[in-house]
C-alpha positions in Angstrom: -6.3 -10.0 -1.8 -8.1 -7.6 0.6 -6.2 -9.3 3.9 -2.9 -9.4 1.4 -3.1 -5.5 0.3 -4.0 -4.3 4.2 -1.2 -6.5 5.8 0.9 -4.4 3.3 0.0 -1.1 4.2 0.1 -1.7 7.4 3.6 -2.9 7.7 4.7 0.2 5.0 3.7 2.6 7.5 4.3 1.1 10.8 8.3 0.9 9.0 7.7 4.2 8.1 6.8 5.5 11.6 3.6 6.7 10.6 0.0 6.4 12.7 -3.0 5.4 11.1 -4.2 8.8 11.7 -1.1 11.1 10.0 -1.7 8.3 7.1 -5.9 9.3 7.1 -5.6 12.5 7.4 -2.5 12.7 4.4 -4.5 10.9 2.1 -7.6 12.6 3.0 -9.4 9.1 4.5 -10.8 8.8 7.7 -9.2 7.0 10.3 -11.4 3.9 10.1 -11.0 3.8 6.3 -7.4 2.8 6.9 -7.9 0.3 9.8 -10.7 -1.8 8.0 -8.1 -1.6 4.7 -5.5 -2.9 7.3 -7.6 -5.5 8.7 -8.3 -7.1 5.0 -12.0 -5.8 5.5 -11.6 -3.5 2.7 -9.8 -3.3 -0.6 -9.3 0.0 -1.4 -9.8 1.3 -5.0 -6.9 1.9 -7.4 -6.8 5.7 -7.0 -6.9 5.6 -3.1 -4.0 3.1 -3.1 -1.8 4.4 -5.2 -2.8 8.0 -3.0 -1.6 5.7 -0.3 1.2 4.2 -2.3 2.8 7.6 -2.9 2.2 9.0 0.9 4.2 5.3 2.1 7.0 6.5 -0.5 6.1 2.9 -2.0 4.6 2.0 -5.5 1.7 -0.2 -6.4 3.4 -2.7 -7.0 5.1 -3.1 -3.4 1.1 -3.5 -2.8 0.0 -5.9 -5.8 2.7 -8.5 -5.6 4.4 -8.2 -2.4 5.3 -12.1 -2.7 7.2 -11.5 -5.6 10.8 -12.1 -5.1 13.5 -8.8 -4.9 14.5 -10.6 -8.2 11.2 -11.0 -10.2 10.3 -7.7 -8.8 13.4 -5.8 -10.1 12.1 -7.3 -13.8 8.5 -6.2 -13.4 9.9 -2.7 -12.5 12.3 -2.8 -15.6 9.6 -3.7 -18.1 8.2 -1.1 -20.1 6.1 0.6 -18.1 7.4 -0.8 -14.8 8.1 2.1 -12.0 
């Protein structure tokens, strides 16, 4: 999940044209907090994703299921509840 969530973030903000260190120092992490999340060495905690979630202009679920079809994930978001 760890390796799943980092591989995520990583490609969110590489899209985005944002460094590792903008994306610390946004979310108020240090720079080695985000490359060990990126590696899959670290799973962030709920809060700090969906800090990062927000600063990617992404939500959590772009980071929970990013395997899930546009289709499926076009349901999830529809739900109640769903973003």
């Amino acid at each position: 999940m760890a390796k799943r969530v980092g591989a995520r973030v990583r490609e969110l903000r590489e899209s985005g044209g944002i460094k590792r260190e903008r994306l610390a120092w946004d979310c108020d992490l240090d720079r080695a907090y985000i490359g060990r999340s990126e590696a899959g060495r670290r799973l962030p905690a709920l809060p700090v994703l969906a800090q990062i979630a927000a600063r990617l202009d992404a939500d959590l679920l772009d980071f929970a299921a990013p395997a899930l079809s546009d289709e499926r994930a076009a349901l999830v978001r529809r739900a109640p509840g769903g973003k």
